[in-house]
C-alpha positions as CSV (number, residue, x, y, z in Angstrom):
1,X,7.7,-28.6,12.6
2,X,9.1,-26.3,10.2
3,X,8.0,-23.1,9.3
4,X,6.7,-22.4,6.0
5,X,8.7,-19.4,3.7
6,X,6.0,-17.8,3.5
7,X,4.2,-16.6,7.0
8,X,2.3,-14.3,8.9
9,X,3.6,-12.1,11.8
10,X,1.0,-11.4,14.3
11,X,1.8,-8.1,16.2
12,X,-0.4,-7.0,19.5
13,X,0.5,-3.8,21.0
14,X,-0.6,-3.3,24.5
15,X,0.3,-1.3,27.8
16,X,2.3,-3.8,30.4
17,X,-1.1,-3.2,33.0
18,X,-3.4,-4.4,30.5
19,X,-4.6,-7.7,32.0
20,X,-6.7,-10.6,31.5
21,X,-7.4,-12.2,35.0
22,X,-5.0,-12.1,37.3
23,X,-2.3,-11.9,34.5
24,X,-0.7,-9.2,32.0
25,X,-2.5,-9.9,28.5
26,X,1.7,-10.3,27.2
27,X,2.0,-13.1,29.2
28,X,-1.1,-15.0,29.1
29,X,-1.3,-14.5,24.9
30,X,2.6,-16.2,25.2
31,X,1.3,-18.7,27.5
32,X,-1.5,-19.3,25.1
33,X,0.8,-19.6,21.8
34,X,2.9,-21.9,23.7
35,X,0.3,-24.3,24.7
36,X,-1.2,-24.2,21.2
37,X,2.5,-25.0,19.4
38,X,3.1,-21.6,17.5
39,X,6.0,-21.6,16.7
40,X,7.3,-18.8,19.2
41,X,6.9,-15.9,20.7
42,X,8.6,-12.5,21.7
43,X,7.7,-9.8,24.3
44,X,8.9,-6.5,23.6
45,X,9.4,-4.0,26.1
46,X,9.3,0.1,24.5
47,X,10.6,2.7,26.4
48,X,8.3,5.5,25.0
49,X,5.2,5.2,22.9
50,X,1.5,6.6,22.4
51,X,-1.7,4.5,21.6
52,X,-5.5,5.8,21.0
53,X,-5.2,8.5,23.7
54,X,-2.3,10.3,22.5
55,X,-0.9,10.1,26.1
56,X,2.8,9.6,26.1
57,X,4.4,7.1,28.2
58,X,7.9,7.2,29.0
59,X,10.4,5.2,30.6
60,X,12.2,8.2,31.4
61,X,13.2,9.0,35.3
62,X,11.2,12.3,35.5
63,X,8.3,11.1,33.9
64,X,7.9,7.4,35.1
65,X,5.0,5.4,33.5
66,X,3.6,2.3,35.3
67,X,2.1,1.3,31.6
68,X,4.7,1.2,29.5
69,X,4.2,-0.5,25.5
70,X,4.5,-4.1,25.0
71,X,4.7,-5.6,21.5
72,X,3.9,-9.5,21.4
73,X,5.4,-10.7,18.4
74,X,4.2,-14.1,16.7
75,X,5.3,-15.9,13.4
76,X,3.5,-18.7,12.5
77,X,2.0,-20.3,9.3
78,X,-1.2,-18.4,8.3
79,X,-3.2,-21.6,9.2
80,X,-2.0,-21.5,12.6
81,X,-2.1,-17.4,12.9
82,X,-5.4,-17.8,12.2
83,X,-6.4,-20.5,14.9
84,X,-5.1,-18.6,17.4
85,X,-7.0,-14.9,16.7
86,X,-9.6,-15.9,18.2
87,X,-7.9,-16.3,21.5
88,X,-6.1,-12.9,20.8
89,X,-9.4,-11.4,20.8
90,X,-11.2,-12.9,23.9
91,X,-8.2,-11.5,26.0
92,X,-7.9,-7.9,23.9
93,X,-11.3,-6.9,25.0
94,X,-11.0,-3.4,23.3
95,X,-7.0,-2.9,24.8
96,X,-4.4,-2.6,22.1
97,X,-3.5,-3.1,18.2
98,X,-3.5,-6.1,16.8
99,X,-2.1,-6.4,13.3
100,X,-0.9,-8.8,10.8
101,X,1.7,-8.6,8.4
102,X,2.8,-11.3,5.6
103,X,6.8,-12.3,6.0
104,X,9.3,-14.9,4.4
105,X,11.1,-16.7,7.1
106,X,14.7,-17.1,5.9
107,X,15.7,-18.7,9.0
108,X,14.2,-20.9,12.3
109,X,16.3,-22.8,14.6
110,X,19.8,-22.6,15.5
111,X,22.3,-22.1,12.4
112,X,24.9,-25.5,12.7
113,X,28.3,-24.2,12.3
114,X,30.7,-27.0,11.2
115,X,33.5,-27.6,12.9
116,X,36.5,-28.1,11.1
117,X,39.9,-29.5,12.4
């Protein structure tokens, strides 16, 4: 299905420990937008950040952090966005940010390149 011009992109911040369950809260929200049909999802992985403590975590070899930032990245119709915050928030449980942020998708799906002779 293709995505509409005009979207949302849902952004969740949280620390890789963070977990619901047995799993990281990254991978079971991916695991969740997949098996709902969003459209995708990316896991980003920062090297250095602060949240609501103001406690820096680093990637850096002196100061090794075992809680590094993760950004989950979603871009979905709003429609389908909205479907799935309620899931976001069962697994948050007070961990993270969560925000939305209104986009125009000028692309999704591979670009066909023509081949000429």
């Amino acid at each position: 299905m293709p995505l509409p011009k005009d979207a949302l992109l849902l952004r969740i911040f949280v620390g890789e420990t963070a977990k619901v369950g047995h799993s990281p809260i990254y991978e079971a929200l991916v695991m969740k937008a997949r098996e709902m049909h969003l459209a995708g999802a990316t896991v980003l992985r920062g090297p250095l950040g602060y949240g609501h403590s103001s406690r820096i975590h680093t990637a850096k070899i002196l100061r090794l952090s075992e809680d590094l930032p993760v950004v989950v990245e979603i871009v979905d119709s709003e429609e389908r966005i909205s479907a799935f915050l309620p899931h976001v928030e069962e697994m948050m449980e007070g961990h993270g940010l969560v925000t939305l942020e209104k986009v125009q998708v000028l692309q999704y799906g591979p670009i066909q390149h023509s081949r000429g002779g």
